[in-house]
C-alpha positions as CSV (number, residue, x, y, z in Angstrom):
1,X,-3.7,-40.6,39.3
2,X,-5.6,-38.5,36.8
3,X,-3.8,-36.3,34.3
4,X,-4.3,-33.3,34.2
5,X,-6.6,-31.3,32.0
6,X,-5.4,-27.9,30.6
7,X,-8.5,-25.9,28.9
8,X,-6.9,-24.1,26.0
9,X,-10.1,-23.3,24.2
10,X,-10.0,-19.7,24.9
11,X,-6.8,-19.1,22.9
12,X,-7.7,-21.1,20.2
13,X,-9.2,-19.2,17.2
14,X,-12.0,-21.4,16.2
15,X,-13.5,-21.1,19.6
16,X,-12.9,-17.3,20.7
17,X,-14.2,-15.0,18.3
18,X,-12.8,-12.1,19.9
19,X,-9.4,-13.1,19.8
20,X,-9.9,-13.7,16.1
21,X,-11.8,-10.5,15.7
22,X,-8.9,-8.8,17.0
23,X,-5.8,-11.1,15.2
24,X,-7.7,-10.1,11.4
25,X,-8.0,-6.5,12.5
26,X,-4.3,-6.4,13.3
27,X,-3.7,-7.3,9.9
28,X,-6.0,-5.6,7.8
29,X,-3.7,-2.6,9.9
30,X,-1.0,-4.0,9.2
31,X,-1.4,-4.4,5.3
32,X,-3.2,-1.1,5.2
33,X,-0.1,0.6,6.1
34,X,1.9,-2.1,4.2
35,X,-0.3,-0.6,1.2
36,X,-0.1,2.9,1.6
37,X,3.6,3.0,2.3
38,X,4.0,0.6,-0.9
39,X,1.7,3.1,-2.8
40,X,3.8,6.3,-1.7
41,X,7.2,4.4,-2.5
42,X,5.6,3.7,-6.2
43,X,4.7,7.4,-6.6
44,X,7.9,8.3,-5.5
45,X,9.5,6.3,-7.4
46,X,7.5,7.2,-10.8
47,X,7.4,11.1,-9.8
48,X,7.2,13.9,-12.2
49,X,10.9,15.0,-12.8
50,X,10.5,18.4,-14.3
51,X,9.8,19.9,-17.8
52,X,11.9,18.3,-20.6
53,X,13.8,20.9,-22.7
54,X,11.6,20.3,-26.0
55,X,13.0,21.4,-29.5
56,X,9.9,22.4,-31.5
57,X,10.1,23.8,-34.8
58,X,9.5,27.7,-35.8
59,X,6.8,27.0,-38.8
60,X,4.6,25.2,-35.7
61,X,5.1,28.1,-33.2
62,X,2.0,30.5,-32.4
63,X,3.5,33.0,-34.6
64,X,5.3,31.0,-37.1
65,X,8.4,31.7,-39.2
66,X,8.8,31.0,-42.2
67,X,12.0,30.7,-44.4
């Protein structure tokens, strides 16, 4: 009795280019949104909170005042 042979060349990826084309463009799309949702969470993060209540003294105003 012979055994028997099982071709399992087409899912392997040094043999089928286009299942390896495919599996690297799945993740290049999956780290391109891995990036962009890591970039927006750092923005978030990091965001502009607002204009700081600043006390600046009257001899450096536009129209200064002196003593």
């Amino acid at each position: 009795m012979q055994p028997e042979i099982i071709e399992t060349k087409h899912k392997d990826v040094r043999y089928s280019w286009v299942s390896t084309s495919r599996f690297i463009w799945a993740c290049q799309l999956v780290l391109m949104i891995a990036f962009i949702i890591g970039g927006s969470y750092a923005l978030y993060k990091h965001r502009y909170k607002g204009k700081p209540e600043v006390d600046v003294p009257t001899n450096t105003l536009y129209s200064p005042k002196y003593k």
